[in-house]
PyMOL CGO cylinders between C-alpha atoms (Angstrom):
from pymol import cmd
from pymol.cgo import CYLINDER

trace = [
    CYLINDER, 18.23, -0.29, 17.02, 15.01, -1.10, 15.50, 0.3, 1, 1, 1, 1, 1, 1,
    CYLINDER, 15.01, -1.10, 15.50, 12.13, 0.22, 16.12, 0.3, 1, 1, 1, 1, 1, 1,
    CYLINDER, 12.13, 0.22, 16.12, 8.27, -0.59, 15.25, 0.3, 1, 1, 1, 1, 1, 1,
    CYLINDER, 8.27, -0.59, 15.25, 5.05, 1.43, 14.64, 0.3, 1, 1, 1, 1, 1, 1,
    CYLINDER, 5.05, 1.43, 14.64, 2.00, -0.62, 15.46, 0.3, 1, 1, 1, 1, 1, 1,
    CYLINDER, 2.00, -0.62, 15.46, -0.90, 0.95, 14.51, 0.3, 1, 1, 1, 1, 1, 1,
    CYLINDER, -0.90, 0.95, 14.51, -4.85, 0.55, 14.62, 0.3, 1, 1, 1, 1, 1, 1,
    CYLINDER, -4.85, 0.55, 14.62, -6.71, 2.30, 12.14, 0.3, 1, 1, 1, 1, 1, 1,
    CYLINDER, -6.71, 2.30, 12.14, -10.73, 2.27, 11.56, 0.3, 1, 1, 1, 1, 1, 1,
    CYLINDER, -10.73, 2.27, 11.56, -11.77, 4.48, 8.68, 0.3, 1, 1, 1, 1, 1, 1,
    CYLINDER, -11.77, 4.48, 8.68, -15.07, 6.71, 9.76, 0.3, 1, 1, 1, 1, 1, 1,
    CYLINDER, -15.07, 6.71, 9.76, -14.65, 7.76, 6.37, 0.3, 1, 1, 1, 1, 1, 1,
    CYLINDER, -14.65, 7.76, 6.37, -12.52, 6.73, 3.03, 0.3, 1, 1, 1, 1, 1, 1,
    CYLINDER, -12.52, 6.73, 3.03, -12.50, 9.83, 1.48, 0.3, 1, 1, 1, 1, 1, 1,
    CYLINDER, -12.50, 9.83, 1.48, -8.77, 10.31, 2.48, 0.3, 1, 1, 1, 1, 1, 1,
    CYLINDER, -8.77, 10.31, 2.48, -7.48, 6.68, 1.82, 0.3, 1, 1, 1, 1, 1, 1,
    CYLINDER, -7.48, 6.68, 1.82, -6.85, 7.38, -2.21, 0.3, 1, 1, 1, 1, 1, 1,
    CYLINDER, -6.85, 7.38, -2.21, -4.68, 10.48, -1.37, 0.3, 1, 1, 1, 1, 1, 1,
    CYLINDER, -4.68, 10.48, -1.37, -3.19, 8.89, 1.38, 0.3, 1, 1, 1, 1, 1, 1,
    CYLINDER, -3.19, 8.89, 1.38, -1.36, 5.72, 0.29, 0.3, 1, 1, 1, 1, 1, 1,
    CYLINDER, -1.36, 5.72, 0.29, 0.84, 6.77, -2.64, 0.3, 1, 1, 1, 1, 1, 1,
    CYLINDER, 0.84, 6.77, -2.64, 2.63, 10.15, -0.18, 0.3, 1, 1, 1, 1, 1, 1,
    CYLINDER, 2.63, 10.15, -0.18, 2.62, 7.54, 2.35, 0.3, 1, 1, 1, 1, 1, 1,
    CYLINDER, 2.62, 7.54, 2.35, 4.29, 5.23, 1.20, 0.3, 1, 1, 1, 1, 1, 1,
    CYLINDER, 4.29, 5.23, 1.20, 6.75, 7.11, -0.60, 0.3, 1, 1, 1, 1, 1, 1,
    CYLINDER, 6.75, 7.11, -0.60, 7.77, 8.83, 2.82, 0.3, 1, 1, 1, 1, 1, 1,
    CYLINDER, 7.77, 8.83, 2.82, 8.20, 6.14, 4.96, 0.3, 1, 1, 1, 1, 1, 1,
    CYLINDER, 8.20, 6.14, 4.96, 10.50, 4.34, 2.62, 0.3, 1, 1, 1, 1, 1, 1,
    CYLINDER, 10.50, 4.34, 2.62, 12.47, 7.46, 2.41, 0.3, 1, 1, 1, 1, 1, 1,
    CYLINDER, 12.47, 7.46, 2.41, 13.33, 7.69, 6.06, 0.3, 1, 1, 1, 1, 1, 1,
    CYLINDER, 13.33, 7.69, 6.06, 14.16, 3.61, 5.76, 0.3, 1, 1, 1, 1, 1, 1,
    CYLINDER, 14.16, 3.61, 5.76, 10.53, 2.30, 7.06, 0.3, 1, 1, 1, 1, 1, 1,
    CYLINDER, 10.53, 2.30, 7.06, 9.62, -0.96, 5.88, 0.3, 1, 1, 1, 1, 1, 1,
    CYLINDER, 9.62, -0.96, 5.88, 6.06, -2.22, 6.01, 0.3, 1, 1, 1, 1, 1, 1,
    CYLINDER, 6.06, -2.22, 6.01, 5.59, -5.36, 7.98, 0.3, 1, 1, 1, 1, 1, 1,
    CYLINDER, 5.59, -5.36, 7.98, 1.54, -5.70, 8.02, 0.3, 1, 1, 1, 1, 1, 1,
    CYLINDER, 1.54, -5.70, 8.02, -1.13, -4.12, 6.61, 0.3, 1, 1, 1, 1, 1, 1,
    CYLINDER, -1.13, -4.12, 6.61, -3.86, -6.09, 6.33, 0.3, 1, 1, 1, 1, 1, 1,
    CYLINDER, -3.86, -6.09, 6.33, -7.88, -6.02, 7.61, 0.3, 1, 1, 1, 1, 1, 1,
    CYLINDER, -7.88, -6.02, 7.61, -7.10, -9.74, 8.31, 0.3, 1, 1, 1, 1, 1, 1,
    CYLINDER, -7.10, -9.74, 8.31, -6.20, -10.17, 12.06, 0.3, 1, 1, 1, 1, 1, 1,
    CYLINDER, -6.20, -10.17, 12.06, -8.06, -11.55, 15.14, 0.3, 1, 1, 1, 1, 1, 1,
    CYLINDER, -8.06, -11.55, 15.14, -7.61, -10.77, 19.07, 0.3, 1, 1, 1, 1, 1, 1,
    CYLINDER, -7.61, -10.77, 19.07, -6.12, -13.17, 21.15, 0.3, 1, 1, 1, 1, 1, 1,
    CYLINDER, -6.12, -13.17, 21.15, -6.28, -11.97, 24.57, 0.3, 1, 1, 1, 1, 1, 1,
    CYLINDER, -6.28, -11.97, 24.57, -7.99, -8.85, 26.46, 0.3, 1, 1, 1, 1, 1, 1,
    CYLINDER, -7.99, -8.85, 26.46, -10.67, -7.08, 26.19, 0.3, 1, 1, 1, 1, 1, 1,
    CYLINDER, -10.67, -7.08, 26.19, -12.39, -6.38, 22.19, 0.3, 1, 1, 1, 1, 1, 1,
    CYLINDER, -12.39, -6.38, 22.19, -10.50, -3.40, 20.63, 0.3, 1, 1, 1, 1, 1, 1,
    CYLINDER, -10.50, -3.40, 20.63, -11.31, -3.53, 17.10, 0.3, 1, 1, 1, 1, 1, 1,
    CYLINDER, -11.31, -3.53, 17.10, -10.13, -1.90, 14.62, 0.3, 1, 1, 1, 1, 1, 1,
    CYLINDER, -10.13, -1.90, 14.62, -10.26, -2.18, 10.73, 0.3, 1, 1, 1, 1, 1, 1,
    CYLINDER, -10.26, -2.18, 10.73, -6.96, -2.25, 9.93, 0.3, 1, 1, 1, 1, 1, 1,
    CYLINDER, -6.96, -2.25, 9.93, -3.36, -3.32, 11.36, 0.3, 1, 1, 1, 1, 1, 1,
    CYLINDER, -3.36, -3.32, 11.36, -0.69, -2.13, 10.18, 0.3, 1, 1, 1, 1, 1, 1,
    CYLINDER, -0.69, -2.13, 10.18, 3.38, -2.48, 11.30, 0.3, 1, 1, 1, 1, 1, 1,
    CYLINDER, 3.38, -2.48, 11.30, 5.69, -0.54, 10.36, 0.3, 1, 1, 1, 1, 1, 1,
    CYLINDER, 5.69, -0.54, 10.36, 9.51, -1.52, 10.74, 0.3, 1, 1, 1, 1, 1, 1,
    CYLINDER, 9.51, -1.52, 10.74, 12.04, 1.51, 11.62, 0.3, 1, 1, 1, 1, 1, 1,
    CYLINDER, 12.04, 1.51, 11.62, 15.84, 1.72, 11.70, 0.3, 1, 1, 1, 1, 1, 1,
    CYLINDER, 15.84, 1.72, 11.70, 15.78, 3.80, 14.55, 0.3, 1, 1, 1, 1, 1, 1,
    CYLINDER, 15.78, 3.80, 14.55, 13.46, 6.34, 16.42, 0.3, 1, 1, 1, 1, 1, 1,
    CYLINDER, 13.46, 6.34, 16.42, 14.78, 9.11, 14.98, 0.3, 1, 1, 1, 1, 1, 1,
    CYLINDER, 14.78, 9.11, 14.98, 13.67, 7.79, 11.39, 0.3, 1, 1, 1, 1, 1, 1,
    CYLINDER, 13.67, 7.79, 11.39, 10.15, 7.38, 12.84, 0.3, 1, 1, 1, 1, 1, 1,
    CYLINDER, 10.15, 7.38, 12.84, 9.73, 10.57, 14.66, 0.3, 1, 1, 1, 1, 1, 1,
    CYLINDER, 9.73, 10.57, 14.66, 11.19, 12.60, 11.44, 0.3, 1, 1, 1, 1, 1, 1,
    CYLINDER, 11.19, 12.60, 11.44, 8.61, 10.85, 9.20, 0.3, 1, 1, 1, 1, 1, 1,
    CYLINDER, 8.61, 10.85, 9.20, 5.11, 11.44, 11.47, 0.3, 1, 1, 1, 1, 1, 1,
    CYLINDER, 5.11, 11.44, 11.47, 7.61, 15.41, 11.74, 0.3, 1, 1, 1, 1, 1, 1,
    CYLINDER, 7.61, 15.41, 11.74, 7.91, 15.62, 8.29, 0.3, 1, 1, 1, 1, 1, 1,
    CYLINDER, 7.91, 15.62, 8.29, 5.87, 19.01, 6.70, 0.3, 1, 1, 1, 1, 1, 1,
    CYLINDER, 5.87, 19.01, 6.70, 5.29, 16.37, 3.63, 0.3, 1, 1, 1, 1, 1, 1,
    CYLINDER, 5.29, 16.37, 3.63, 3.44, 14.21, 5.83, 0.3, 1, 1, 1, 1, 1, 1,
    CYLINDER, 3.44, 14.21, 5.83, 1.49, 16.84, 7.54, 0.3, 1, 1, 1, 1, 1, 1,
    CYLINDER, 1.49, 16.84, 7.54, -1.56, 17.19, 5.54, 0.3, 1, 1, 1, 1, 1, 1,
    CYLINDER, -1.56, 17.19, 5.54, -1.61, 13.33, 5.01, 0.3, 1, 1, 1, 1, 1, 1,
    CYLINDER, -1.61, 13.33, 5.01, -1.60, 12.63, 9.09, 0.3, 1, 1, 1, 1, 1, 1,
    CYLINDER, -1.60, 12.63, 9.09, -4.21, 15.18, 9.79, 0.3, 1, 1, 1, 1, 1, 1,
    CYLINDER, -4.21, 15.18, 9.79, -6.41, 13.39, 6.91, 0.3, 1, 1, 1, 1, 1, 1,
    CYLINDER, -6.41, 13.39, 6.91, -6.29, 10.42, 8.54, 0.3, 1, 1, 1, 1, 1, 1,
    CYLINDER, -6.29, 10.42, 8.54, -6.64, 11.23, 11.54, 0.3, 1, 1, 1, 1, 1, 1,
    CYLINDER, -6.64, 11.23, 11.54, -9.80, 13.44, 10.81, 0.3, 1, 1, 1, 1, 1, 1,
    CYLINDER, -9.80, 13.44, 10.81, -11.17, 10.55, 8.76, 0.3, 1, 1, 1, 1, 1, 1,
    CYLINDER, -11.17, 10.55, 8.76, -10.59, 7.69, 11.31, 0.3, 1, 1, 1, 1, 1, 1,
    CYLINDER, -10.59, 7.69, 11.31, -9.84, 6.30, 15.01, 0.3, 1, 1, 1, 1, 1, 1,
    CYLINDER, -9.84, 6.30, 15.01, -6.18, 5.64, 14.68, 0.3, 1, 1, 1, 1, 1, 1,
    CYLINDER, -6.18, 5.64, 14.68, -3.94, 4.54, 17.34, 0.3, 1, 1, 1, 1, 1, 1,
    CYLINDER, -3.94, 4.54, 17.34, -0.32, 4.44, 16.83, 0.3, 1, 1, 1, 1, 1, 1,
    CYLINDER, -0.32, 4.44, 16.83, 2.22, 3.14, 19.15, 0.3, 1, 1, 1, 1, 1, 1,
    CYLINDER, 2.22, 3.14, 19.15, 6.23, 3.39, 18.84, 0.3, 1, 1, 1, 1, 1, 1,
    CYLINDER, 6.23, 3.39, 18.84, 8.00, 0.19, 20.32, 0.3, 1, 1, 1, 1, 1, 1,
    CYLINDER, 8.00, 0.19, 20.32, 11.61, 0.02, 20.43, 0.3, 1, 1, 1, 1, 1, 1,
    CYLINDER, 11.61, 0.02, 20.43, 12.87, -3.24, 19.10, 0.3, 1, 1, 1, 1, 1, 1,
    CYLINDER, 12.87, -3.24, 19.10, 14.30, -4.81, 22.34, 0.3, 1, 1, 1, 1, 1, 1,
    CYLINDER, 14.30, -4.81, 22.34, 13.48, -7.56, 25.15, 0.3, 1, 1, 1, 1, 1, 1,
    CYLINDER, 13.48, -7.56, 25.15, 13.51, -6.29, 28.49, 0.3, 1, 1, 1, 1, 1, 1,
    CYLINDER, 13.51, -6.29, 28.49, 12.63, -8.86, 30.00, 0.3, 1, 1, 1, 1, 1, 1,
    CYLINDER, 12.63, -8.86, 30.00, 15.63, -11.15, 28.53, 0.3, 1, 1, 1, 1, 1, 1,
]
cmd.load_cgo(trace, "trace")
């Protein structure tokens, strides 16, 4: 089953950003991650203002592939980077309708 990173990430600094993207990307399509969105163009609908800078969606084959890649001793250095350098939250959403 499909799952879904949805993150929210507002650089407090770009230092990281250049050494970031390349490893980044590179990993998640080696544990089958797709990117969906990411993009500094989005607006919020409902609730109350959360901004954030960037938006970004990531598309998983299953929760194992996303838990290995944030896991992964590659990624280390790269996550704590970002997450030194910014106010990121990341969610994991399992690709199904409760509700249905």
């Amino acid at each position: 089953m499909a799952y879904f990173s949805v993150l929210a990430v507002t650089p407090t600094s770009e230092d990281w950003i250049p050494d970031y993207i390349g490893p980044a990307n590179k990993l998640v399509a080696r544990y089958g991650g797709k990117y969906l969105a990411r993009t500094s163009s989005h607006e919020q609908l409902e609730g109350d203002a959360q901004d954030a800078a960037l938006r970004i969606v990531i598309e998983w084959p299953s929760r194992e592939a996303a838990v290995n890649f944030m896991n992964d001793l590659e990624y280390a250095p790269h996550l704590k980077a970002r997450t030194a350098g910014s106010n990121s939250f990341h969610f994991l959403i399992e690709g199904k309708d409760d509700l249905a």
